[in-house]
N, C-alpha and C positions, 0 to 999 in steps of 0.2 A: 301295476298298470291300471287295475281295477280303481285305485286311487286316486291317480291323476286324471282319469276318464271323469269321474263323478265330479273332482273337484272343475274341468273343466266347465261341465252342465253349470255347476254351481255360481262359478264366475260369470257366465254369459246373464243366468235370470240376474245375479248383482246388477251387472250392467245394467240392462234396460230399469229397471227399478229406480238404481242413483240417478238417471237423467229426469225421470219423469220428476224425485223430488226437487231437484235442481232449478228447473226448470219455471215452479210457482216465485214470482215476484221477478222473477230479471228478464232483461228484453231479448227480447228472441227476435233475429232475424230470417225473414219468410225467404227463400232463395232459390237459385238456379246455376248451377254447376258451370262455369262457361271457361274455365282454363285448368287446368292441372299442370304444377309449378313442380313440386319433389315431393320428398313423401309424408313434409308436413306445413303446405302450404299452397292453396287452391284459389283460383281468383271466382266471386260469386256476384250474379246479380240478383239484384230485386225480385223475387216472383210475377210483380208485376208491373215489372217497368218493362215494357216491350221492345222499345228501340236500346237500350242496355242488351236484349236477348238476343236481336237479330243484330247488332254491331258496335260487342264487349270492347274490342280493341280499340275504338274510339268514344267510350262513353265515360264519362266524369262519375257514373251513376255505381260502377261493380267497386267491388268491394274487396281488400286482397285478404287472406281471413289466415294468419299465423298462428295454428292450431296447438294451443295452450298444453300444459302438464306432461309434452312426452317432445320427444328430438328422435326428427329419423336420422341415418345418415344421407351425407351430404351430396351433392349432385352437383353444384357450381357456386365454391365460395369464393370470393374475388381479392384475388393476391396480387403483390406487384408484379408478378410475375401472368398474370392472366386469371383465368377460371382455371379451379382444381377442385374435383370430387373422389369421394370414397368408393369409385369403380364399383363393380355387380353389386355391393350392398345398397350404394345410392339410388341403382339404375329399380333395384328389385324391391324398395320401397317403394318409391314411385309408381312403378309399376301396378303393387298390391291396391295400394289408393285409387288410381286411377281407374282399377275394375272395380273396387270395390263402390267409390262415388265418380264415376263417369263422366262426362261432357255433357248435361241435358238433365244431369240427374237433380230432382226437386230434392232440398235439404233446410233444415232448422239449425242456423247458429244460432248459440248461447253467447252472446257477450260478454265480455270483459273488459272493455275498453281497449286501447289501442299502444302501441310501443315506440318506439323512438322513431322508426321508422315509417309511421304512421298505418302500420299495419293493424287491422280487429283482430283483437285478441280473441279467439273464440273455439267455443267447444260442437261440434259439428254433430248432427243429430239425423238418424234417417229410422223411420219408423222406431221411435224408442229405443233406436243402440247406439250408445257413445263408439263414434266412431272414432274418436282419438282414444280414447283406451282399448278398442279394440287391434290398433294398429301394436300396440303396444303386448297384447295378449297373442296375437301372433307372432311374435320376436320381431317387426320392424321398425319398431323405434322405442326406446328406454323412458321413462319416467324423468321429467325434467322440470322441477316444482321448484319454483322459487318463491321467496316469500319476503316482502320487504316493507319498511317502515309499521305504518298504522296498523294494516294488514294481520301483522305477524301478531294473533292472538290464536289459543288453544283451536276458538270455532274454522279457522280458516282452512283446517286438516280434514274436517267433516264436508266444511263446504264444498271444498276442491275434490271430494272423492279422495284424500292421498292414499290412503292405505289398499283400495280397489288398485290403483295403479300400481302399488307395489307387488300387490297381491298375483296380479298378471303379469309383469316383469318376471315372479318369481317362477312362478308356472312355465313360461317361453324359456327361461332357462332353465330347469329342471329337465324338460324335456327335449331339450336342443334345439329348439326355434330359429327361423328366422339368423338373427346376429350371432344365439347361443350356438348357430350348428357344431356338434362336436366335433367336427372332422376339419373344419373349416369357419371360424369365429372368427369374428369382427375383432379385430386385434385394439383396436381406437375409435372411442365412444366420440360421436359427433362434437361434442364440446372440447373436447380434445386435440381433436382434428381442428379444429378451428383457429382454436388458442396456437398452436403449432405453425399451421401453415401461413398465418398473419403474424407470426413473432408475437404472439400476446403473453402475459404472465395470469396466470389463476385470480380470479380479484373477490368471488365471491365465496364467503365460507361455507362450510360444509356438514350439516348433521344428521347423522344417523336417528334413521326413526323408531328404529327399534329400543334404541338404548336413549335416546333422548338425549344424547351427549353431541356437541359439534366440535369442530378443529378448524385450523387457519386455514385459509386458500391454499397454500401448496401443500396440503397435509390430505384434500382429496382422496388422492388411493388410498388411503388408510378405512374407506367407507365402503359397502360392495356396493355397486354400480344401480340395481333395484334397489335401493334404499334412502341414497340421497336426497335430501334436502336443502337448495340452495340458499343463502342468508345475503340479502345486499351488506350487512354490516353484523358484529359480534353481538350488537344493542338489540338487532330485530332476534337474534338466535334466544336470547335470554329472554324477551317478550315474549317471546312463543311457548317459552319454560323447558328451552333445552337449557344443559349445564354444557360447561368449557369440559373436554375430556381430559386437558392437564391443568387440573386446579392450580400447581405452582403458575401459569402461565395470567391466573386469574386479574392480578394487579394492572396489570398489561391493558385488560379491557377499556378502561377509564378513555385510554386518549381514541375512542373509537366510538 
């Protein structure tokens, strides 16, 4: 107990420390809390855009900010069948988030640029604590690092924090956190959930960080869940200088 107490101390100074490095050279947006979506997805305005503050739901100006490196579960994915969430896990993500960065609460995102859906990709900052690894440190949302094209070089593991993120995944579940509770664990990890209840099939590969080795899309569970490392393609996995975990499977690579 004595162990996991100090290492938690430990991980918390990490945190704030990786954000302040983070932080020199990339744009940081100045902001204002003005919606809480789930439990990793907040709509923010401008600090100082006034009429964005006093009337978010009509302004062009807020910003929806898809907070990068971790997946909580889900609260309302959209099937043919309707809205479908991950019941008390979604609800009690959400929940943590929204006490933790509030309606009104002043925050620094880190950019990243934006996703298909036109969502900031970004990393959320409130007096020096990564608050998307913190989410993460608490058991409610897993570590969800994807890495693709140009991107996928050695630096990109440093830049992103990955290994703090794992580091706290591993902590949450060591200790039954959050998703890890022992009595009562999140049976299906949000991307899972996803793929499933939209009929989708796995498309991105999969590498273990510890061992530096990846596998094919459906080959996932073969990785533990803190560890994962998503790959748009087998080309970005081998950029990055993971190896294929079945060498025979090597030749394969070429048409990819």
């Amino acid at each position: 107990m004595k162990l996991l107490i100090l290492g938690w101390i430990a991980l918390s100074s990490v945190c704030s420390y990786s954000v302040a490095r983070m932080a020199a050279g990339m744009q940081a947006i100045e902001g204002v809390v003005v919606k809480n979506v789930d439990g990793d997805t907040v709509y923010v305005c401008p600090v100082d855009d006034f009429s964005c503050r006093q009337d978010p739901s009509s302004s062009e100006a807020k910003l929806k900010i898809r907070m990068i490196g971790m997946d909580a579960p889900e609260t309302h994915v959209p099937t043919t069948s309707g809205m479908v969430g991950q019941g008390p896990w979604g609800e009690k993500a959400a929940s943590w988030l929204a006490k933790t960065i509030p309606v009104g609460r002043n925050v620094k995102v880190l950019e990243f640029g934006q996703d298909k859906y036109k969502r900031v990709l970004g990393r959320i900052v409130v007096d020096g604590l990564d608050i998307n690894l913190d989410m993460v440190r608490q058991g409610f949302a897993i570590p969800y690092i994807i890495c693709s094209a140009e991107e996928c070089e050695s630096a990109f593991f440093e830049e992103q924090n990955v290994r703090e993120y794992v580091q706290a995944c591993e902590l949450a579940q060591q200790e039954g956190r959050g998703i890890f509770d022992f009595q009562y664990p999140l049976k299906e990890m949000p991307f899972e959930f996803r793929l499933r209840v939209q009929h989708r099939k796995a498309d991105k590969w999969v590498g273990n960080l510890d061992t530096k080795t990846f596998y094919e899309p459906s080959d996932y569970r073969r990785v533990d869940v803190c560890k994962r490392i998503f790959f748009m393609s087998a080309k970005d996995a081998l950029r990055a200088g993971f190896s294929h975990a079945l060498p025979n499977r090597l030749p394969l690579l070429a048409v990819f």
